[in-house]
VONU-589035 format. One record per residue (C-alpha): residue number from 1; x, y, z. Coordinates in steps of 0.02 Angstrom, whole numbers, plus 32768, in hexadecimal, padded with zeros to 4 digits. Example, Ala and Ser with C-alpha at 12.3 -4.5 7.8 and 13.67 -1.06 7.14 Angstrom:
# residues 2
<r resi="1" east="8267" north="7F1F" up="8186"/>
<r resi="2" east="82AC" north="7FCB" up="8165"/>
This chain:
# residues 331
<r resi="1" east="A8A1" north="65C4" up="1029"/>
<r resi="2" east="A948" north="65E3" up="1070"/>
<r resi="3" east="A928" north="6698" up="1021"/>
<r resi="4" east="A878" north="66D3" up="109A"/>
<r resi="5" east="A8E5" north="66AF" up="1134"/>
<r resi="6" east="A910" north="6751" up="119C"/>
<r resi="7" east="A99D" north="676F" up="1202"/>
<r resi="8" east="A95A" north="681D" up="1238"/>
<r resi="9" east="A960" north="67EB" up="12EE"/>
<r resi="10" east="A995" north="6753" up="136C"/>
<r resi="11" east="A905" north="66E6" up="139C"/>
<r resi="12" east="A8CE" north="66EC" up="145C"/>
<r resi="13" east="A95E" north="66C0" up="14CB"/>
<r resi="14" east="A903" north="664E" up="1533"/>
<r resi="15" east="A8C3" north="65D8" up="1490"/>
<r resi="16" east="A995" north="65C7" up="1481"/>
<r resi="17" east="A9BC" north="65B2" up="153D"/>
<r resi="18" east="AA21" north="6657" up="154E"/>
<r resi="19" east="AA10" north="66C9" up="15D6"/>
<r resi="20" east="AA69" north="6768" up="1570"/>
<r resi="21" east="AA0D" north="67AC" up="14C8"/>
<r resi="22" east="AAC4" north="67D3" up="1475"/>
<r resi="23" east="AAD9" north="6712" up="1487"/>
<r resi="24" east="AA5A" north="66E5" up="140E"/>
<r resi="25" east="AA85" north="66BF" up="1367"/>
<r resi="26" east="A9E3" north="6652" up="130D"/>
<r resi="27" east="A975" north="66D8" up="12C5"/>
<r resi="28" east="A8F3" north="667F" up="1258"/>
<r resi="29" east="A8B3" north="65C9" up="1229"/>
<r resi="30" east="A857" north="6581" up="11AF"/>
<r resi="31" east="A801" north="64D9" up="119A"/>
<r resi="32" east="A81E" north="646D" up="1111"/>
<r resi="33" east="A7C0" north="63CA" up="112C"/>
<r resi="34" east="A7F0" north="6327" up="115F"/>
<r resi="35" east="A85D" north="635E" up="1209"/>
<r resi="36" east="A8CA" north="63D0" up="11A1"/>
<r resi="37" east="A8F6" north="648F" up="11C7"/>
<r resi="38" east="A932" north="6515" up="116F"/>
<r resi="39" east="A988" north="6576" up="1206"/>
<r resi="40" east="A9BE" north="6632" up="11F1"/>
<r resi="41" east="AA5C" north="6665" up="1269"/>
<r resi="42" east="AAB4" north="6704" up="126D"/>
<r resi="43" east="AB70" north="66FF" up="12B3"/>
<r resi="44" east="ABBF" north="6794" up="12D2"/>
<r resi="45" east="AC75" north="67EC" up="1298"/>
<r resi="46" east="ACBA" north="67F7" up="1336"/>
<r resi="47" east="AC85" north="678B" up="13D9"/>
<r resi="48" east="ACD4" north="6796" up="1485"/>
<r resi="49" east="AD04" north="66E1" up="1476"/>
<r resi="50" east="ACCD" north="66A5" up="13F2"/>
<r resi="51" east="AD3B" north="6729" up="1379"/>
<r resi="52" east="AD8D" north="6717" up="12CC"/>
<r resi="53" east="AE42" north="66CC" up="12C8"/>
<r resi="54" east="AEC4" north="671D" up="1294"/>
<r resi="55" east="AE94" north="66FE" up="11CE"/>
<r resi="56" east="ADF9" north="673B" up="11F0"/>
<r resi="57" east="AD9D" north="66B0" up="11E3"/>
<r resi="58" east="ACF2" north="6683" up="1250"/>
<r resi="59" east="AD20" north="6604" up="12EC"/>
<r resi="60" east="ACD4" north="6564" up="12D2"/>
<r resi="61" east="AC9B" north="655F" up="1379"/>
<r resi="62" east="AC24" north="65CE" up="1350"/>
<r resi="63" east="ABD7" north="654A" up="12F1"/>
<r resi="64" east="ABCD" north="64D8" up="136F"/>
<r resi="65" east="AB62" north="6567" up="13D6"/>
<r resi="66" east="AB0A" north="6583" up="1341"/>
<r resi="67" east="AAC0" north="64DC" up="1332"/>
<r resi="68" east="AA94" north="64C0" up="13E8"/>
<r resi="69" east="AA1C" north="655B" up="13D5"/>
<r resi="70" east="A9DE" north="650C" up="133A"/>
<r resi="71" east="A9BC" north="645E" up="1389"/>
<r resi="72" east="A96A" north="64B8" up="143D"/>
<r resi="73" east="A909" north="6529" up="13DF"/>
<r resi="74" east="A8BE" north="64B0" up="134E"/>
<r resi="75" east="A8A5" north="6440" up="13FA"/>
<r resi="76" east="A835" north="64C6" up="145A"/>
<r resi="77" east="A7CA" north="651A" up="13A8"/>
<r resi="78" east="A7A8" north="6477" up="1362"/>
<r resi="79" east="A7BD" north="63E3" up="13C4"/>
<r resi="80" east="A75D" north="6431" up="1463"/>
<r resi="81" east="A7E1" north="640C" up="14C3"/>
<r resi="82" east="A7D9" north="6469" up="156F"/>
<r resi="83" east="A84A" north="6503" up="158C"/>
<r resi="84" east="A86D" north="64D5" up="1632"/>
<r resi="85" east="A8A0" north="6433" up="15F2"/>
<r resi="86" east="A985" north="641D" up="1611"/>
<r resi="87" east="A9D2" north="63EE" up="157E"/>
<r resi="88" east="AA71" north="6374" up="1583"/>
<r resi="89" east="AAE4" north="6370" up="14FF"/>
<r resi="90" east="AB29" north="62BD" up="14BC"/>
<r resi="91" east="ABA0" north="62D1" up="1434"/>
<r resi="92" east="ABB0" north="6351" up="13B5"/>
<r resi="93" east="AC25" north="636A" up="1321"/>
<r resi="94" east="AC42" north="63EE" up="128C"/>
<r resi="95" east="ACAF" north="63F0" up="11EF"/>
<r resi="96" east="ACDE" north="6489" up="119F"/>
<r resi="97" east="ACEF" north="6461" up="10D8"/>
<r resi="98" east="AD04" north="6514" up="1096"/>
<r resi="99" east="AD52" north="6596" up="1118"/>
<r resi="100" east="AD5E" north="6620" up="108B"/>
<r resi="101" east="AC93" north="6628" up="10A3"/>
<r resi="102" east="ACBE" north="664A" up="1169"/>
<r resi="103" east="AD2F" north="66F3" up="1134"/>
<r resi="104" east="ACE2" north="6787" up="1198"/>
<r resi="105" east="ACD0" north="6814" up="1146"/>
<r resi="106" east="AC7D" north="68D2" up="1147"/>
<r resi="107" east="ABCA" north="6878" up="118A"/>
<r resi="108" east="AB85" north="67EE" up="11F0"/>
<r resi="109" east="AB92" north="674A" up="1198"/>
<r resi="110" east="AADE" north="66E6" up="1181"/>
<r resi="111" east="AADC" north="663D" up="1192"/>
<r resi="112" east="AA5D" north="65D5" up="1168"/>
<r resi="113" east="AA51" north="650D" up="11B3"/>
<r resi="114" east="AA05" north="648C" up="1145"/>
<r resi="115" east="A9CA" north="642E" up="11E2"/>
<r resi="116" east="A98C" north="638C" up="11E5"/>
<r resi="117" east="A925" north="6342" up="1287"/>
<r resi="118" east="A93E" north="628C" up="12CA"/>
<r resi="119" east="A8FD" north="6250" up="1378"/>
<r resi="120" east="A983" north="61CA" up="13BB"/>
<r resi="121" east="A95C" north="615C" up="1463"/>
<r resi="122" east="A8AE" north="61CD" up="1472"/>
<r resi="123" east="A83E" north="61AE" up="150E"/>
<r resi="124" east="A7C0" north="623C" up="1526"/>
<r resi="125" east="A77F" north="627D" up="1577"/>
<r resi="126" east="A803" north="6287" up="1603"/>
<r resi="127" east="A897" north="626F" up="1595"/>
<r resi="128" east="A8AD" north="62B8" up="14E0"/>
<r resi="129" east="A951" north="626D" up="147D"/>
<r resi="130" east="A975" north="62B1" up="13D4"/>
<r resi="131" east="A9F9" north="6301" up="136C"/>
<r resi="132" east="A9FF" north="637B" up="12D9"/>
<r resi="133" east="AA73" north="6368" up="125E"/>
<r resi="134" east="AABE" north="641A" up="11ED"/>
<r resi="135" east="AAF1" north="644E" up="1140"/>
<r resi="136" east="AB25" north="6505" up="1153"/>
<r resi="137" east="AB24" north="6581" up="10CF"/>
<r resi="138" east="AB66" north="6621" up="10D6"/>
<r resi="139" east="AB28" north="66AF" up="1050"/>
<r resi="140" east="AAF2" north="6617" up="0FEF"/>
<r resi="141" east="AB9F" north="65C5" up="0FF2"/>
<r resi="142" east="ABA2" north="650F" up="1046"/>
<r resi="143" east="AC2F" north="6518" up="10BC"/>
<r resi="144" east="AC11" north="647F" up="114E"/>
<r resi="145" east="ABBD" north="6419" up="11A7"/>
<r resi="146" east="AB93" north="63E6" up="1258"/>
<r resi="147" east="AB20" north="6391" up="12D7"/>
<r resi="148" east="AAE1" north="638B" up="1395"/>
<r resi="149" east="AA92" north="6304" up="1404"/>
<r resi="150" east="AA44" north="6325" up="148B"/>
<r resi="151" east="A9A6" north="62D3" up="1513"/>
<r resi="152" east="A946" north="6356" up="156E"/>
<r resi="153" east="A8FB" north="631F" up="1600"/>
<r resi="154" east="A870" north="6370" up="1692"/>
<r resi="155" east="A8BB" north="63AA" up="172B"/>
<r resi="156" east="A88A" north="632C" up="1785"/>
<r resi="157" east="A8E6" north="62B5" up="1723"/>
<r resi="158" east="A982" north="6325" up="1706"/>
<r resi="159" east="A998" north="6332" up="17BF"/>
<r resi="160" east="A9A1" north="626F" up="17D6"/>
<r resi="161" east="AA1A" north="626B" up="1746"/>
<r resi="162" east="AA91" north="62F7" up="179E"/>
<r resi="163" east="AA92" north="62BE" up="1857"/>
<r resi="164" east="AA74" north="6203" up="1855"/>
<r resi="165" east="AB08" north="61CA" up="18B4"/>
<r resi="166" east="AB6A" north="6280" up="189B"/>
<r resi="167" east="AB4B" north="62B8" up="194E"/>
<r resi="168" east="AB66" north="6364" up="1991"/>
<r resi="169" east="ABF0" north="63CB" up="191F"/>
<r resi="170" east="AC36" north="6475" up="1945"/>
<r resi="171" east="AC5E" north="64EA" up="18BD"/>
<r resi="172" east="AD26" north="6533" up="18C8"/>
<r resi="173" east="AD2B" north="655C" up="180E"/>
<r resi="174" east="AD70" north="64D5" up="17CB"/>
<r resi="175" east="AE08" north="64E9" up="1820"/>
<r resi="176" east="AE14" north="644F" up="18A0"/>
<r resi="177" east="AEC0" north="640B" up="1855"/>
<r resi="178" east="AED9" north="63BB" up="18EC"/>
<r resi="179" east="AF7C" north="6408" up="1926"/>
<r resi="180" east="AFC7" north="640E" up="1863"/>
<r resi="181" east="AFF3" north="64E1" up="1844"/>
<r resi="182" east="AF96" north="64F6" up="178B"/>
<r resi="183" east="AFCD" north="6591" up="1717"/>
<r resi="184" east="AF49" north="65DF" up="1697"/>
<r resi="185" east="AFA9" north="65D8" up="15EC"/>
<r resi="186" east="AFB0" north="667B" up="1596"/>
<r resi="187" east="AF33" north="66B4" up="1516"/>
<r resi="188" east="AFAC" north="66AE" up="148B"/>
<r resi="189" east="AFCD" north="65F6" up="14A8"/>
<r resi="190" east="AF1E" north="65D4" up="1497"/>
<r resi="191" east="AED9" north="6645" up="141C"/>
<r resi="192" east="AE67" north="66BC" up="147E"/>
<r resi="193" east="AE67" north="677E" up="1493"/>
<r resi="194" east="AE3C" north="677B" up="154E"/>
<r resi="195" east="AE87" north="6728" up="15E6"/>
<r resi="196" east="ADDA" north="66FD" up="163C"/>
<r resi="197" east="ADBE" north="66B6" up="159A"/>
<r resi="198" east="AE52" north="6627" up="15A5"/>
<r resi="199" east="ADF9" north="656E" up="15F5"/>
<r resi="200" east="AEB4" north="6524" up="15DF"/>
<r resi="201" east="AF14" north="6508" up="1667"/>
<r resi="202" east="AFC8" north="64BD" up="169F"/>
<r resi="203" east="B004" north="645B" up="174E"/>
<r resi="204" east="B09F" north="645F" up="1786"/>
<r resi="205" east="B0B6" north="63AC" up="175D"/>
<r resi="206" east="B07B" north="63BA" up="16AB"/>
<r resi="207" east="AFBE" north="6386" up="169B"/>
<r resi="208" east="AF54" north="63F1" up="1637"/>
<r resi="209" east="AEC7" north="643A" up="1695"/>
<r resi="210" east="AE0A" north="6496" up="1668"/>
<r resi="211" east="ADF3" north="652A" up="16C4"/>
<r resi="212" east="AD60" north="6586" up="16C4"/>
<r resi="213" east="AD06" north="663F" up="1706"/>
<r resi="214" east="AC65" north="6621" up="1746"/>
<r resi="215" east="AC41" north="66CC" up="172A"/>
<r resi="216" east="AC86" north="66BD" up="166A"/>
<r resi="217" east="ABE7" north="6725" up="160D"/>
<r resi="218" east="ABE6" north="66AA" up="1576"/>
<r resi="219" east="AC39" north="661B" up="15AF"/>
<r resi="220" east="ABC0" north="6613" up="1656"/>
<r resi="221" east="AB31" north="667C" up="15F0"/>
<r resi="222" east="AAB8" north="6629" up="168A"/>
<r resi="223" east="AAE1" north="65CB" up="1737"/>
<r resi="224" east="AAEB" north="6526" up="1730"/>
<r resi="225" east="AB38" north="647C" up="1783"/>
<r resi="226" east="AB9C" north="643F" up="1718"/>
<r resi="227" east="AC23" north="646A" up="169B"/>
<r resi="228" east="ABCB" north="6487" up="15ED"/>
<r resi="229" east="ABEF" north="6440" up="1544"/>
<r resi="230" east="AC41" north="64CB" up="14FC"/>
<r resi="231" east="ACAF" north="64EE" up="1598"/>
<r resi="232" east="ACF5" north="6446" up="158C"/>
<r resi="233" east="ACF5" north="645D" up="14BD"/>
<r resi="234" east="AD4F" north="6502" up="14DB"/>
<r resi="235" east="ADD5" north="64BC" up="1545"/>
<r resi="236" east="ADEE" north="643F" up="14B1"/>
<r resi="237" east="AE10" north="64B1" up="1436"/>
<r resi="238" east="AE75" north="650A" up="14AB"/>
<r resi="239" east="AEEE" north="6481" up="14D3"/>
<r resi="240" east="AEFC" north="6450" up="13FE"/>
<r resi="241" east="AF07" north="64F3" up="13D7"/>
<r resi="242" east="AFAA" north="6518" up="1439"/>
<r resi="243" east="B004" north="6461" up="1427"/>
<r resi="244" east="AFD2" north="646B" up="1362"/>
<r resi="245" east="B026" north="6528" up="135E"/>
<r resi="246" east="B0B4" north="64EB" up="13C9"/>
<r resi="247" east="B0DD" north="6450" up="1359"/>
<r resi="248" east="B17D" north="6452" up="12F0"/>
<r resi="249" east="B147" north="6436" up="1239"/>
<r resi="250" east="B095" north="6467" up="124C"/>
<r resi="251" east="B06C" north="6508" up="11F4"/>
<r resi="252" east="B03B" north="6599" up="1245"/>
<r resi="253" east="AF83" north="65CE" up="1233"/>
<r resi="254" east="AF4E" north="651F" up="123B"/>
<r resi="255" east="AE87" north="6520" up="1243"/>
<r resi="256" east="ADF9" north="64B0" up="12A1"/>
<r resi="257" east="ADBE" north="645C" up="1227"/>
<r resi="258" east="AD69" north="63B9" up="1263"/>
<r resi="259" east="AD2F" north="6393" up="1309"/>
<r resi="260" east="ACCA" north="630D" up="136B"/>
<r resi="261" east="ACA4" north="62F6" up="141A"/>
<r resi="262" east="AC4F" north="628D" up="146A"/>
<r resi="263" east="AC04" north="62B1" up="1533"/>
<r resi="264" east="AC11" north="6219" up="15BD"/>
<r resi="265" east="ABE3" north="6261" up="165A"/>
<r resi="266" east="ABB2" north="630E" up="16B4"/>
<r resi="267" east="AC6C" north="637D" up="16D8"/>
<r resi="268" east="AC53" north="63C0" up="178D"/>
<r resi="269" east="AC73" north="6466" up="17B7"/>
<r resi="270" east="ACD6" north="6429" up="1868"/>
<r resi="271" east="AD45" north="63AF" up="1823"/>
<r resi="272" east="ADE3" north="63CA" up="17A4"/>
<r resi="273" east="ADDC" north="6396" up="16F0"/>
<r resi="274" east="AE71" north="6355" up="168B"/>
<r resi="275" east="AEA5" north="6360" up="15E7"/>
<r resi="276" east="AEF1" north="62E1" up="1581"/>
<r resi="277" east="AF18" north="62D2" up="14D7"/>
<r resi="278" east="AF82" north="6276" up="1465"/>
<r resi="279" east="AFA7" north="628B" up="1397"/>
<r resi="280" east="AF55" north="6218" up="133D"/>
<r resi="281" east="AF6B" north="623C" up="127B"/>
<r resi="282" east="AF34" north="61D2" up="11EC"/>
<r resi="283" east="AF96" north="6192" up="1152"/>
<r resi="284" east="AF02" north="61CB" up="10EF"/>
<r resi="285" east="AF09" north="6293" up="1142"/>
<r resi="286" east="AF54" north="6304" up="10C1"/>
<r resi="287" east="AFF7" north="635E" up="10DC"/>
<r resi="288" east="B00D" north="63D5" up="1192"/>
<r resi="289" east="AF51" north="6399" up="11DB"/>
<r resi="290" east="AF79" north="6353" up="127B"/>
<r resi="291" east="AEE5" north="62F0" up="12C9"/>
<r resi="292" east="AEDE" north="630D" up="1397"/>
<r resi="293" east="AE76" north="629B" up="1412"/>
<r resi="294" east="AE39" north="62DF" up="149B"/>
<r resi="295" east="AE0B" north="629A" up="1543"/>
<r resi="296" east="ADCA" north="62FA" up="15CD"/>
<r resi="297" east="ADBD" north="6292" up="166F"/>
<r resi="298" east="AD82" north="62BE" up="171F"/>
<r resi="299" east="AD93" north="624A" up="17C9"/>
<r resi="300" east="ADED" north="61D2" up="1748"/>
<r resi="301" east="AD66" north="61B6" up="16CF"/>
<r resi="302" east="AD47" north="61FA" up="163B"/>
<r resi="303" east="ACBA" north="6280" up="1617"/>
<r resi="304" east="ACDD" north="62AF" up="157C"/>
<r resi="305" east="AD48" north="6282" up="14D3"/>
<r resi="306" east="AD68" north="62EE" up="1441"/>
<r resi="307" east="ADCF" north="62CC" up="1375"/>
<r resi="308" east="ADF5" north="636E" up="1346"/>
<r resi="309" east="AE52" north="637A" up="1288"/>
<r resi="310" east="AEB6" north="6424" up="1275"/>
<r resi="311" east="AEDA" north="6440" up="11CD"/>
<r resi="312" east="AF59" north="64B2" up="1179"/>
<r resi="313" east="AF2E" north="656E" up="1161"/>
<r resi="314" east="AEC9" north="6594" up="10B9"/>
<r resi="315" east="AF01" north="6608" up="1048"/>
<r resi="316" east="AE90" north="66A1" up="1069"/>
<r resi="317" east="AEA2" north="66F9" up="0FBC"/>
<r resi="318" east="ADE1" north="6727" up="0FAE"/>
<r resi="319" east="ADF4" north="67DE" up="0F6A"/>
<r resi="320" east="AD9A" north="6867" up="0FDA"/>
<r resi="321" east="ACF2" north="6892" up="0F86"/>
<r resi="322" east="ACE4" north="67C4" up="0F93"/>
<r resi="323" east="AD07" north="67CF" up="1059"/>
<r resi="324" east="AC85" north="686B" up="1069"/>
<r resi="325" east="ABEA" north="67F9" up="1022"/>
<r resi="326" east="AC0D" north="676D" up="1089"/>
<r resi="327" east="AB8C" north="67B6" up="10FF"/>
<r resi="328" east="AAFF" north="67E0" up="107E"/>
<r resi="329" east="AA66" north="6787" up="1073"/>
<r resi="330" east="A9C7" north="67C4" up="1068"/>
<r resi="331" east="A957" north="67FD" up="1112"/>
């Protein structure tokens, strides 16, 4: 089955909840009985943000994107769910098992999601819980897993959800630190190409901070309220990604491997977000992983929590002509 699926072209942007066409990455799907989905995905060499590190290996972000497509467009072609429904994203989590498969090389890499369907805490018709669960293949090859959970609700509902109690906010960019001076760290330190790219930030007193561009064309693909998942995600991997390349011991190259987080409560756009994080690494973790927790907090509660395991770099021997199919499948 996996073979009739085409990634000739994206699917319609609004059946993925994107505003820009270049965004869209689920290209086919195909229904296998019993709530499971055979979802096609094409991910692409290069990304503005979402771009091969420097091993040249696929961010697993991307996944993470990649799924929430899956999930909002399996929700709106065969659930009926209403496009105008909002979606709101609960936990989510991914583990990469083979990051060879994930090498780009000389063409676009086609996924395909073994997706399975589960409704969780459903109530329709004004409120929709489920979550879809991922084995990913790439050319064939079995390479990770991942999953998303999510409610949508009407707007109706969504709007009692956002302002009950929340009162009137005003929108300064994320950058009401309330009289602390907070530095944007440097691409390098956080593994991007671009500095409108960077979510990390640094007071002068040593708190980690998310930034954000409201005008950021993938990050903020549409307006909305609140801080998205994958801001807050990105700001995650941002803050791992330079303590876990700044750590004495750890090796250099060290990969996202494992991830999990978990959403409490709405991030507002007025109001600053810290970062906090401590090591916590397992007797059982094999030799250079280190194992981060996350905690991102806002008006002193917590609105989000993240494990993220960063494991030591792979050895990328895969000869050439084995990095130039890693894109082939068939259209």
């Amino acid at each position: 089955m996996a073979a009739s699926l085409k990634f000739l072209q994206p699917v319609s942007r609004q059946m993925v909840h994107r505003a820009a066409v270049a965004e869209v990455f689920i290209t086919d799907a195909f229904p296998m009985g019993d709530d499971r989905y055979l979802v096609a995905a094409q991910w692409p060499r290069d990304h503005a943000l979402y771009h091969p590190d420097a091993s040249g290996l696929t961010d697993p972000l991307l996944l993470t994107e990649t799924v929430r497509q899956a999930l909002v467009y399996l929700a709106h072609e065969y659930y009926e769910i209403p496009l105008d429904y909002r979606f709101i994203g609960c936990d989510t989590d991914f583990e990469i098992t083979d990051p060879e498969a994930l090498l780009v090389g000389d063409a676009p890499l086609h996924v395909v999601l073994d997706a399975r369907w589960s409704w969780v805490d459903n109530k329709p018709p004004r409120r929709f819980g489920m979550r879809l669960e991922v084995v990913v293949t790439v050319a064939g090859r079995e390479c990770g897993r991942g999953s998303l959970r999510v409610f949508a609700v009407d707007e109706r509902r969504y709007g009692l959800l956002r302002w009950r109690g929340a009162g009137d906010r005003a929108d300064d960019g994320g950058q009401g630190n309330k009289g602390a001076v907070v530095t944007r760290m440097p691409t390098t330190a956080v593994g991007r190409l671009r500095a409108k790219d960077c979510v990390l930030g640094r007071t002068d007193t040593g708190e980690w901070r998310l930034l954000f561009d409201l005008k950021h064309a993938v990050l903020f693909d549409h307006p909305g309220d609140h801080i998205p998942l994958m801001v807050t995600l990105e700001g995650f991997r941002q803050l791992g990604h330079h303590l876990v390349g700044h750590r004495p011991g750890v090796p250099q190259g060290s990969v996202l491997s494992t991830l999990r987080m978990d959403c409490l409560a709405f991030a507002e756009l007025d109001e600053p977000v810290l970062l906090d994080v401590e090591e916590q690494n397992s007797p059982s973790d094999p030799p250079g992983t280190t194992r981060l927790h996350v905690t991102a907090l806002q008006r002193n509660s917590v609105i989000a929590t993240a494990v993220m395991v960063w494991a030591p770099p792979s050895r990328l021997d895969a000869p050439d002509d084995a990095r130039s199919l890693a894109g082939a499948g068939r259209a």
